[in-house]
PALO-107529 format. One record per residue (C-alpha): residue in three letters; x, y, z. Coordinates in steps of 0.25 Angstrom, whole numbers, plus 5000, padded with zeros to 4 digits. Each point is the difference from the previous one (the first is absolute). Example, Ala and Ser with C-alpha at 12.3 -4.5 7.8 and 13.67 -1.06 7.14 Angstrom:
# PALO-107529
ALA504949825031;SER500650144998;
END
This chain:
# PALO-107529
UNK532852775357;UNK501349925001;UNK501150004989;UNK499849854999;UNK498650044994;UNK500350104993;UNK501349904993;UNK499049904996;UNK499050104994;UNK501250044990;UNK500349844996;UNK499550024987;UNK500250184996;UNK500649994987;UNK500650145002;UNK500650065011;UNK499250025013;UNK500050055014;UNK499249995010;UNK499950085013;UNK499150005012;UNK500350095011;UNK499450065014;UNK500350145004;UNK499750045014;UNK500150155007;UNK499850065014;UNK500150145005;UNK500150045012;UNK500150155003;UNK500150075014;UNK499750155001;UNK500550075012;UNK499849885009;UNK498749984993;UNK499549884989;UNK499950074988;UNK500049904990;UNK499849845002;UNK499949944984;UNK500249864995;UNK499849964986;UNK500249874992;UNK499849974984;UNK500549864992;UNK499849954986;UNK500649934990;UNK500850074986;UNK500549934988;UNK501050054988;UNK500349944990;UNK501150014988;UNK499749974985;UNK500850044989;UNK500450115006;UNK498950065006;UNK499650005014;UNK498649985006;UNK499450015015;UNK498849975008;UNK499650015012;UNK498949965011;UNK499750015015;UNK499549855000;UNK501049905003;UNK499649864993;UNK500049914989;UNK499050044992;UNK500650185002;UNK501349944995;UNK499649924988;UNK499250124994;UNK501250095005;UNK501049914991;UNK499150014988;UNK499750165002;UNK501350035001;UNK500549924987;UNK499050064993;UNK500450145007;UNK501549954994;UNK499649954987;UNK499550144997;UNK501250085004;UNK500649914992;UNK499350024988;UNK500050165002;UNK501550025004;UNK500349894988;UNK500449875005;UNK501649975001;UNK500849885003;UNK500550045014;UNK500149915009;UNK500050005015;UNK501249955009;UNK499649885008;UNK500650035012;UNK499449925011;UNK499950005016;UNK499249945011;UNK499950075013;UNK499249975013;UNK499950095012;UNK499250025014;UNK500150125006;UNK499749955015;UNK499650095011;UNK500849995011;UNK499550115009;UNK498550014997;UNK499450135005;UNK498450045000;UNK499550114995;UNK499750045016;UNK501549985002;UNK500550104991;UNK498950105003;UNK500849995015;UNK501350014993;UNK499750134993;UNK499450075014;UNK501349955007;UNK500750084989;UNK499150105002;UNK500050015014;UNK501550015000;UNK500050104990;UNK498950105006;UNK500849995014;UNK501250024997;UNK499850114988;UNK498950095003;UNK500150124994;UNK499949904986;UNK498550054992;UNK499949894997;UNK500549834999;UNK499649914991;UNK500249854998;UNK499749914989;UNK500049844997;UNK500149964986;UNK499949864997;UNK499949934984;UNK500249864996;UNK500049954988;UNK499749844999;UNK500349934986;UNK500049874992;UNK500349984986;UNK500449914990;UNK500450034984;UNK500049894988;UNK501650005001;UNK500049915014;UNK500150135009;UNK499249995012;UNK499950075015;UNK499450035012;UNK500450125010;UNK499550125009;UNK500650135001;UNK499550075012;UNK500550155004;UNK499750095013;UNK500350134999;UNK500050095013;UNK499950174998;UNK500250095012;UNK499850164996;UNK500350115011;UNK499350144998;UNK500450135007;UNK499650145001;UNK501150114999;UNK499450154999;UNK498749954993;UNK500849924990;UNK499849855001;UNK501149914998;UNK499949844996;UNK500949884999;UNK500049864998;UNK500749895001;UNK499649844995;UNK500449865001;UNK499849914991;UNK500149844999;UNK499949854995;UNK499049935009;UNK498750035008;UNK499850105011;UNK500549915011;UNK501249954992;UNK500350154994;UNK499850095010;UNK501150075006;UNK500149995015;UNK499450105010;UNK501450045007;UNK500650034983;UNK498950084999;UNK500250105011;UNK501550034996;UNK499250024985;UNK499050105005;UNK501150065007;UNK500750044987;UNK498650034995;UNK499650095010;UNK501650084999;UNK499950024986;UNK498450044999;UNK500750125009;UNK501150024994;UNK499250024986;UNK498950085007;UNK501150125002;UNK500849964987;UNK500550094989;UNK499650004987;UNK501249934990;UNK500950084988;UNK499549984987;UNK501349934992;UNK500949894997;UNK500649965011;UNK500749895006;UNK499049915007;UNK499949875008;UNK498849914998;UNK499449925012;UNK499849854996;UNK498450035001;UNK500450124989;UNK500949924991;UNK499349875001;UNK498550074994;UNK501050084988;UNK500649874998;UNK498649944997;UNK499550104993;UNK500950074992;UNK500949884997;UNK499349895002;UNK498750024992;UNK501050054988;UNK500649865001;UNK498849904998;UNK500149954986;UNK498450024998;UNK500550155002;UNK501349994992;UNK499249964988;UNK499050105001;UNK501150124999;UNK500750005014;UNK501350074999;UNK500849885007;UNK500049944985;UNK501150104997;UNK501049955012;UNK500149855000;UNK501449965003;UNK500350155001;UNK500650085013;UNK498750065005;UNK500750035015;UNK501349995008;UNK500749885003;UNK499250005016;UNK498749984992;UNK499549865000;UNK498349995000;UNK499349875000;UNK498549944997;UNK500249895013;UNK499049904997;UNK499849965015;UNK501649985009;UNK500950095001;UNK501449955006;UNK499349885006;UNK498850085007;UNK498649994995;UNK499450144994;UNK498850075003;UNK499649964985;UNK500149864999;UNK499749954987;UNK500649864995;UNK499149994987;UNK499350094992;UNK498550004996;UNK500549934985;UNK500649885010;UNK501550064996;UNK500949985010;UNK500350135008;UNK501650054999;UNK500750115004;UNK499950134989;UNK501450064999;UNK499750164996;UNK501250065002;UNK501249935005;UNK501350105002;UNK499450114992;UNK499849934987;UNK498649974995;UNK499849865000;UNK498549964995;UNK498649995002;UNK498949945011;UNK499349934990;UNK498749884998;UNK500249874993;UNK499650084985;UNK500850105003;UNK501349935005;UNK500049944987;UNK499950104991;UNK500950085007;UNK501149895001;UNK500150005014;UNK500049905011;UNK498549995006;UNK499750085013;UNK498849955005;UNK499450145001;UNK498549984995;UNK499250035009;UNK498450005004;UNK499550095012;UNK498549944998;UNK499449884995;UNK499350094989;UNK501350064996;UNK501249954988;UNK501349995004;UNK500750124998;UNK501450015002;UNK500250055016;UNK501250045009;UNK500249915012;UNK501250045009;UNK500750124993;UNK501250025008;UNK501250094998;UNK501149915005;UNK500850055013;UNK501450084997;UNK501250025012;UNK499850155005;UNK499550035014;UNK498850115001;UNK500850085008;UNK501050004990;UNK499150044988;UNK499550125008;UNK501250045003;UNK500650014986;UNK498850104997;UNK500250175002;UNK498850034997;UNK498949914994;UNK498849925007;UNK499749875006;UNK498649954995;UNK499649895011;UNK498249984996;UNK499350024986;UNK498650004994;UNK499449974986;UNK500650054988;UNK500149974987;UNK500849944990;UNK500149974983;UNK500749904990;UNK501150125000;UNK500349955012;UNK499750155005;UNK499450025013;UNK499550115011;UNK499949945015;UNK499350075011;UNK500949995014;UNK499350035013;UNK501349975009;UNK501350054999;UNK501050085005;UNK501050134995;UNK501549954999;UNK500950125005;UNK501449975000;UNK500149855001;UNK498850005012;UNK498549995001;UNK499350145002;UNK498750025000;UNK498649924995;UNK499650044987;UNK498350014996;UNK499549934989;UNK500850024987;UNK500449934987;UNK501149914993;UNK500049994986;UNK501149954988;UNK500149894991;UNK500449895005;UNK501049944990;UNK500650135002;UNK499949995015;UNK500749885001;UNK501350044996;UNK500250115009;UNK500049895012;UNK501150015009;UNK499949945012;UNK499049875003;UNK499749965014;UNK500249885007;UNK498750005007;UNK498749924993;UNK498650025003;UNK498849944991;UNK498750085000;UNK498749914997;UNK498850095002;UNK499050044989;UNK499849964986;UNK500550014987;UNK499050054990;UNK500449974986;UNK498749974995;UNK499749915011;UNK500350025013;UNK501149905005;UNK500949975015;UNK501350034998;UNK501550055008;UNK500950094996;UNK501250055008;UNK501650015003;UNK500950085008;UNK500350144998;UNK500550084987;UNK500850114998;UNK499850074988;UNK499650124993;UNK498650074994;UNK499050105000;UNK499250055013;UNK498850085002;UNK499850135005;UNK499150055008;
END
């Protein structure tokens, strides 16, 4: 449906109403050892509605786009409202109108056919298995999701866009003494595959590094249990950004008990700290995340988190920006058509500093250099524990040797005032999802930080 139907459905709301439909699309493709091991694509749309009513929200939704589905939606979700209303006692707040209009295309410049990127991942493939053979075993992966909106609110908002992502994951296995071995790595990008994917000849200097760190962590040591002076990868400090910071700092999170609550205008890192929400640009360049308005039609803007170690404010939704007194962010986000806008990191970026790597590692007797992590988990203390399956032992200002699989822990507000040297490099990581709640695409990143916490033994 377009937004021009959607605004002339809400002529006549006597409340406040949004409406969104949207289009979401997937493919997977997935090759096994030079084999097609998975070959998925998937679609769903529909049509949402919420609506605000003396304080009390209420939402609908339905997988038919029409008139007659939004019409009963608007008057399913006053009623759902007018309930909440009634049970959470109604108050006099009201909403900021804060309005924006936004229209989008995402053109293709480079289609490519499903039969097309089939032949791209066996090239890879082929590559791979010729050039390392003594590899277990090689697999690729092609990920691609868009998400395809319009929407349109009883305040004047209204907007039209596609955000399409490819992601691209190549794992490496080997076999050492009977103990097999595995590494990743992934690219992730705005756009389509034939827009998104990185070209064939990048990609064999990438499976290069791939293949000499699979070795090297197939014959690594185990890491010393301590606190030690360590040095986090962009990749490592991007994801502990996100989630140990990040999620501490949206204001739906704040007001439930978040600990950030405690440390606004406070020093919560050193002066090389800065950490920003980018809506969708950074210095001039487009992010991999680029979100100009927000499912409530609110105008998307950078979140500053942390700017030279003190505690700025919040990423927040148009409720919550006034409640809190804080500039709008634009931060509400939907992943599906059947899902509320939550409050949703787009690009979290620790900003760049001045040091060189080389400099960082030098400075470090004896500590480690964390490049790769997995999942981990983090709370509202801003506590977290991270897995790493990549790094390397720091001996007298040099790289030793590959570490296996180990664990960083801390809290971070604690962490980040033992940052003492930020590197100059910047790299943005957009692969996977978010999952708070829903699942949404996001980016996180930086350069490399030097800082202090706890590792894992073995």
């Amino acid at each position: 449906m377009h937004y021009s139907l959607l605004k002339k459905l809400l002529a006549d709301t006597p409340h406040y109403v949004e409406l969104r439909a949207q289009t979401n699309g997937q493919h997977f493709l997935s090759l096994s050892d030079g084999d097609l091991a998975e070959n998925q694509e998937s679609m769903n749309s529909g049509l949402s509605c919420r609506t605000f009513v003396s304080g009390g929200w209420g939402f609908a939704s339905s997988g038919l786009q029409n008139e007659a589905s939004a019409k009963a939606l608007i008057a399913k979700a006053t009623k759902n409202a007018e309930f909440m209303s009634t049970a959470n006692g109604p108050t006099e707040f009201v909403l900021p109108k804060d309005t924006f209009s936004f229209e989008r295309e995402n053109v293709e410049k480079n289609k490519m056919s499903t039969k097309e990127q089939v032949e791209f991942l066996k090239d890879l493939h082929t590559h791979a298995s010729q050039k390392y053979s003594d590899l277990k075993s090689i697999k690729f992966m092609i990920v691609f999701h868009q998400l395809e909106k319009s929407l349109a609110n009883s305040f004047g908002s209204h907007a039209s866009h596609v955000l399409p992502r490819t992601s691209l994951y190549m794992t490496f296995s080997i076999e050492v003494e009977g103990e097999v071995t595995s590494l990743s790595r992934y690219h992730g990008h705005n756009g389509r595959p034939g827009d998104a994917l990185p070209k064939k000849e990048a990609l064999h200097k990438d499976m290069e590094g791939l293949y000499e760190q699979v070795k090297q962590k197939s014959v690594g040591v185990h890491a010393t249990a301590g606190t030690k002076e360590v040095i986090l990868a962009p990749a490592v400090a991007g994801i502990l950004a996100h989630e140990a910071i990040g999620h501490p700092t949206e204001a739906d999170l704040v007001r439930s008990g978040s600990v950030a609550a405690n440390y606004l205008g406070q020093k919560v890192g050193t002066d090389l700290v800065t950490m920003v929400d980018y809506a969708h640009s950074f210095e001039g360049e487009e992010l991999p995340v680029p979100v100009y308005i927000d499912d409530e039609g609110v105008e998307a803007k950078d979140a500053v988190l942390i700017d030279k170690g003190v505690f700025k404010g919040y990423m927040n939704n148009r409720e919550l920006s006034q409640f809190y007194n804080q500039a709008p962010t634009g931060n509400a986000r939907a992943y599906d058509y059947s899902d509320e806008p939550l409050i949703r990191m787009r690009n979290t970026i620790i900003n760049p500093g001045k040091s060189k790597l080389e400099e960082m590692i030098a400075s470090i007797d004896d500590g480690y250099y964390f490049t790769q992590s997995s999942n981990g988990q983090a709370d509202l203390t801003s506590e977290f524990m991270f897995g790493v399956t990549m790094g390397y032992e720091i001996k007298n200002g040099k790289l030793g040797r590959a570490i296996k699989d180990t664990t960083i822990s801390g809290v971070a507000f604690d962490m980040l005032s033992t940052v003492d040297m930020v590197s100059d490099e910047l790299e943005i990581h957009c692969t996977g999802f978010c999952g708070k709640k829903q699942r949404m695409i996001v980016s996180h990143g930086g350069p490399s930080i030097k800082c202090r916490l706890h590792v894992g033994g073995r």
